[in-house]
Phi, psi and omega in degrees: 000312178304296183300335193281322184281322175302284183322324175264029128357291187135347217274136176309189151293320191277311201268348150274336162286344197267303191320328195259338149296314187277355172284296162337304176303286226292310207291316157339273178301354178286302177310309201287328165274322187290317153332316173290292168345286207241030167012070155192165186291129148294155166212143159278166200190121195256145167323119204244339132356296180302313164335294217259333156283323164286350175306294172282000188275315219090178190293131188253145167311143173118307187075198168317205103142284200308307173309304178306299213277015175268307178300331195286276183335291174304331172297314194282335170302303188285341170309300175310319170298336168268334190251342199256106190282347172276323158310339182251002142327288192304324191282349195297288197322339174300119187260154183270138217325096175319129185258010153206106154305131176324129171285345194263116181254355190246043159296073166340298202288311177285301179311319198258346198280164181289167172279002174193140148013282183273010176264013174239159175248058169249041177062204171307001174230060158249009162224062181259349175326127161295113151330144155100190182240159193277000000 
């Protein structure tokens, strides 16, 4: 998948082995230190998401050159999100995904109830919530 994305780019043969190596290599010294770091095995994993998008965009204005440095840029950005705390403020801030959505859109009962029990003050039938998604 990886070489298949790199290739459909633009990237030679030789600047896609060179790419899946320096992916390889980057994911090598990553493992190797976070392991160490928190002494336990760790493992990295490259997008294979990503992958399959450059597979599928096809050749880009720019050609390699345009790709490496979008993939550079994005890397520094999600690093820069982590390290910079009003940037990591902001992604905290995101709120997260309802893992069951209502089937229902005119659910009342879903819509007004809290996100857990103990996060109301009705006293004692705060934990008359219906288990499950409705």
């Amino acid at each position: 998948m990886v070489l298949a994305g790199l290739g459909a780019v633009g990237a030679t043969d030789a600047q896609a082995a060179s790419g899946l190596m320096a992916l390889c290599v980057t994911q090598a010294i990553a493992m190797i230190y976070l392991s160490w770091r928190y002494r336990m095995p760790l493992t990295i994993a490259w997008s294979t998401p990503g992958a399959a998008l450059l597979a599928t965009q096809g050749y880009v204005d720019g050609g390699w050159p345009a790709a490496v440095g979008a993939f550079l840029v994005t890397g520094v950005l999600i690093i820069a999100c982590g390290l910079l705390r009003p940037l990591a403020r902001l992604v905290a801030a995101i709120p997260p995904r309802s893992r069951r959505p209502c089937s229902r859109a005119s659910c009342c009962r879903c819509a007004s109830r809290p996100s857990s029990p103990s996060s109301t003050s009705r006293g004692s039938s705060a934990g008359s919530w219906p288990s499950g998604s409705c």
